[in-house]
C-alpha positions in Angstrom: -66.5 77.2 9.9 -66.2 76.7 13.4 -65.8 80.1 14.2 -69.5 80.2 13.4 -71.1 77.7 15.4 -71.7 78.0 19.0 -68.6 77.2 21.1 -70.4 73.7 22.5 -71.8 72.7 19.1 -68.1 73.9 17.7 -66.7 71.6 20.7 -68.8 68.6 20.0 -68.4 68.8 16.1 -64.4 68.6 17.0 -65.4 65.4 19.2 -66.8 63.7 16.3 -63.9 64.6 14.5 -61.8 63.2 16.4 -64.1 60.0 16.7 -64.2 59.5 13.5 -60.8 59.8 12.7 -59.9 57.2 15.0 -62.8 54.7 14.1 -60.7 55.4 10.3 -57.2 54.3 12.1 -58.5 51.2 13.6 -60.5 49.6 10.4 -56.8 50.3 8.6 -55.1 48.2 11.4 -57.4 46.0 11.6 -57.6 45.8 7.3 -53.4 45.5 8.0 -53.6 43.0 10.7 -56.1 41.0 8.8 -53.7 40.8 5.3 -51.1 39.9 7.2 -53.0 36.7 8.8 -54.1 36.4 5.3 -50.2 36.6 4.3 -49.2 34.3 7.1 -51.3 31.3 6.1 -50.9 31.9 2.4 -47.3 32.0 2.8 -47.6 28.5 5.6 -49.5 26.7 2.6 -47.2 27.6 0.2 -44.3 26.4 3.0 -46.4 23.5 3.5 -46.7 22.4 -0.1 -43.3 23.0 -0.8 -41.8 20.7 2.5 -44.1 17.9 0.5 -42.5 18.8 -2.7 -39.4 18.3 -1.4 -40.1 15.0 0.5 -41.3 13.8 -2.5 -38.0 15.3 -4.5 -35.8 13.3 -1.9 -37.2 9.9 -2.3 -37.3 9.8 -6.0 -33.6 11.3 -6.1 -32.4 8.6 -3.7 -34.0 6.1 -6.1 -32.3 7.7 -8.9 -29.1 7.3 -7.2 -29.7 3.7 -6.3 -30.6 2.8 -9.1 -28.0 4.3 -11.1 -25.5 2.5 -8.7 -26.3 -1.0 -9.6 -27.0 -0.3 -13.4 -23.1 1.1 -12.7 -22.5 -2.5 -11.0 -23.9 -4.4 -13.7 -22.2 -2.5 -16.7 -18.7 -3.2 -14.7 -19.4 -7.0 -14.6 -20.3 -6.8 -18.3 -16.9 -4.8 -19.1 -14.8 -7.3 -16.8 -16.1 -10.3 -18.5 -15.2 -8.8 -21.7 -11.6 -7.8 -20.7 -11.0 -11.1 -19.4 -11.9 -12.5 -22.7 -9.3 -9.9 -24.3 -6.7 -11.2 -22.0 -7.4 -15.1 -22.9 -5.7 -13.4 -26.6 -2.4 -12.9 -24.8 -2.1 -16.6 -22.3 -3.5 -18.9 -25.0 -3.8 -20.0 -28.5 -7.9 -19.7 -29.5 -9.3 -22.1 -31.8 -12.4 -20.3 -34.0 -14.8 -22.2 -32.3 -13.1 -21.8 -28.6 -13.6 -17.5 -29.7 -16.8 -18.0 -31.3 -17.9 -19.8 -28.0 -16.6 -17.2 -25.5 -18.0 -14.3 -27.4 -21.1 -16.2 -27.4 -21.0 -16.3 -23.7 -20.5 -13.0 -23.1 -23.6 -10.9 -22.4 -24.8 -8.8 -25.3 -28.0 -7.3 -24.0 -27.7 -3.5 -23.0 -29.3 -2.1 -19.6 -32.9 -0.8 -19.4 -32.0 3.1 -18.1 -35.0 4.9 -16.6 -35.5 7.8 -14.2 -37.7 9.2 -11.7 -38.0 12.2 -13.2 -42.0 12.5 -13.1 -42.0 14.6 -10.1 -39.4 17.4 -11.6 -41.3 16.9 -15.1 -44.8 17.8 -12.9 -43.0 20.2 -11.4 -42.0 22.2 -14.4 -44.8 21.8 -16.3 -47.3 23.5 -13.6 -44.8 26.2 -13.0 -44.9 25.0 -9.5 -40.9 24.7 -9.5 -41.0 28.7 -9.0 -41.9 27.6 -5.1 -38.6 26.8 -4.8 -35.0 29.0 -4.8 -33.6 29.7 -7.3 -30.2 27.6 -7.1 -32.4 24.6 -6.2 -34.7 24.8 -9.9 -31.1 25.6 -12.1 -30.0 22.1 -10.3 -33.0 20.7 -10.8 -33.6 21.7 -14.5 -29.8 21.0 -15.2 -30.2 17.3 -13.5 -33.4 16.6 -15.9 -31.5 17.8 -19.3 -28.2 15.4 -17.7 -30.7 12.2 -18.0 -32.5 13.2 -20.4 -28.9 13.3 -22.6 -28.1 10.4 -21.0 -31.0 8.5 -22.1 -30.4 9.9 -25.9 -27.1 9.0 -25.8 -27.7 5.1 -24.4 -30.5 4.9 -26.8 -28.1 5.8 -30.1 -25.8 3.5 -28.7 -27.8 0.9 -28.6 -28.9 1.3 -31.9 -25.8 1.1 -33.5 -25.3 -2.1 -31.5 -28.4 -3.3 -33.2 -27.5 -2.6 -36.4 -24.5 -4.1 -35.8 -26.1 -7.9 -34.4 -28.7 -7.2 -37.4 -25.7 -7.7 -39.7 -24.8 -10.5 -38.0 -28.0 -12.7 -38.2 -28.0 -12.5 -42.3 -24.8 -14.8 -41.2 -25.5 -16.6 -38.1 -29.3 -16.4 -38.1 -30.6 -16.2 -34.4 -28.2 -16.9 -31.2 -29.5 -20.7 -30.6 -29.4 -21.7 -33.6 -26.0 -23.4 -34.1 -27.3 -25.1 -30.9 -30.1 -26.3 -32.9 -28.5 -27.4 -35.6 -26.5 -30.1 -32.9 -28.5 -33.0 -33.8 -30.0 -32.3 -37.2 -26.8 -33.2 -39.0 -28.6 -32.4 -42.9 -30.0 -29.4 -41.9 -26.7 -28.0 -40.4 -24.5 -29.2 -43.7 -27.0 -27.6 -45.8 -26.7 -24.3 -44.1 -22.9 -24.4 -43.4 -22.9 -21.9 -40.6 -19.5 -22.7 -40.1 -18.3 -21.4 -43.3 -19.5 -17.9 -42.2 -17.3 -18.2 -38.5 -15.1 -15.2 -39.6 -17.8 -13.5 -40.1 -19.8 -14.4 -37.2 -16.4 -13.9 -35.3 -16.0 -10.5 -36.8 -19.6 -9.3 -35.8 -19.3 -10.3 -32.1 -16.2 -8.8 -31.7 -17.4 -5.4 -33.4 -21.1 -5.5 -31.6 -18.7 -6.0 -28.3 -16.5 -3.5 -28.6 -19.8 -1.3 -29.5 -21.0 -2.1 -26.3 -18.0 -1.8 -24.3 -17.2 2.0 -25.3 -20.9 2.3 -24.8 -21.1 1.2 -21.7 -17.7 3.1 -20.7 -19.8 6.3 -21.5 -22.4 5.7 -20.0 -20.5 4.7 -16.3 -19.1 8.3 -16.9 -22.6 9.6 -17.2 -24.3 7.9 -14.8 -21.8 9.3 -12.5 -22.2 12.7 -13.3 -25.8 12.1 -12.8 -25.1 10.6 -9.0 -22.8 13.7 -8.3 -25.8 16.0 -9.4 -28.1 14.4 -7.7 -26.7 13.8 -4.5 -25.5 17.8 -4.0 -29.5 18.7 -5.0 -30.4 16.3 -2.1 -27.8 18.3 0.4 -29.4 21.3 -0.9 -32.8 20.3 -0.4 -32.3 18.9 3.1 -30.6 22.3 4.3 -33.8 23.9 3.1 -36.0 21.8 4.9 -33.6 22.1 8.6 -33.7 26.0 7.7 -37.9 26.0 7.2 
C-alpha cells in the first residue's frame, strides 16, 4: 500500500502508525494498572473484614473457654460432694434418714451449657467462612459439630435424670415436702412418706449416680472442646501477626 503513496504521505501514515499503536499500549497499562488498584483495595477490604472476623472469632472463643472452665469447676464440686457421701458408706454406719438426708443435700440440678457459637453459625450460613484458610474453617466447623454433640449429649442426660426424679415424686412428692409435713403431724401420718424411704433412697441414689457418669462425660467433653478451641485461637492469632 505504501509503495503507492508518495514517500512523505507514506512517512507520515507510518507516524500515525506508530502513534496509534502506542496510544493502544498505554490505555492497556493504564486498564492493567487501574485492575490492579481495583485488586488491591478489593483484596484490603476483604483483609479488612476478615481481621474483624477474626477479632470477633477470638473474643467469643476465649468466652467459650472461660466458661467452659468454671462449668468444669462446678461439675467437680458436684462429683466431690458426691464421692464424699460414698465414702461416709465405708467410716460409718447410716441410719435411712441420716442417707436419705445427705442425698437430699447433695445438689441434683444439672449445669445450663451454652456456647458462643453465633459468630461461626453467621459465618457459615453467609458463606463468609470461605474468607478464611482452609485449615482455619475444618477447625472451625469441627469445633461447632464438638458443641453442638456436646450439647445433645448433656441434654439426653439430663433427661434420663428427669425421668429418673419423675419416678421419684409419685413417692416423695416434691423435695420440701417432708419438710412440710414437720409440724402438720395428721397430714404427715396420713401420707406416710416414710414408708416409701427405700424407695425414695433408691431414686436418689440412681438419679445421682445418673448425674455423676453424666457429668464425668461431660468434663471429658468440655475438655476436648477447650483443647479445640484454644489451638483455633493460636491459629487465628498467627494469621493476624502474618496479615
Amino acid at each position: 500500500m505504501e509503495k503507492n503513496l508518495p514517500s512523505g504521505q507514506a512517512g507520515k501514515t507510518g507516524k500515525y502508525l506508530k502513534y496509534a499503536i502506542g496510544e493502544i499500549i498505554l490505555v492497556v497499562i493504564g486498564i492493567l494498572i487501574a485492575l490492579q488498584l481495583n485488586n488491591y483495595k478489593e483484596n484490603e477490604k476483604l483483609n479488612d473484614t476478615r481481621q474483624k472476623y477474626y477479632i470477633q472469632l477470638v473474643e467469643d472463643l476465649h468466652k467459650d473457654v472461660q466458661f467452659s472452665k468454671n462449668i468444669i469447676n462446678k461439675l467437680q464440686i458436684d462429683r466431690q460432694a458426691y464421692n464424699n457421701y460414698l465414702e461416709h458408706f465405708n467410716n460409718t454406719e447410716l441410719k435411712p434418714m441420716e442417707v436419705y438426708n445427705e442425698l437430699m443435700a447433695l445438689n441434683i440440678l444439672s449445669s445450663t451449657i451454652d456456647f458462643n457459637s453465633s459468630t461461626i453459625e453467621s459465618l457459615r450460613s453467609s458463606g463468609e467462612l470461605i474468607l478464611f484458610p482452609l485449615e482455619i474453617r475444618s477447625k472451625l466447623i469441627d469445633l461447632l459439630r464438638m458443641q453442638e454433640a456436646t450439647l445433645k449429649i448433656v441434654a439426653d442426660n439430663d433427661g434420663g435424670k428427669s425421668d429418673l426424679l419423675m419416678n421419684l415424686g409419685l413417692v416423695r412428692g416434691a423435695s420440701t415436702l417432708v419438710n412440710r409435713l414437720h409440724n402438720k403431724p395428721e397430714l404427715k401420718a396420713y401420707l406416710n412418706i416414710e414408708q416409701n424411704l427405700p424407695q425414695i433412697i433408691l431414686g436418689l441414689e440412681a438419679a445421682h449416680k445418673w448425674k455423676d457418669i453424666s457429668e464425668k462425660n461431660t468434663i471429658h467433653n468440655l475438655n476436648e472442646v477447650i483443647e479445640n478451641i484454644e489451638s483455633i485461637i493460636d491459629m487465628i492469632e498467627s494469621e493476624m501477626k502474618n496479615n
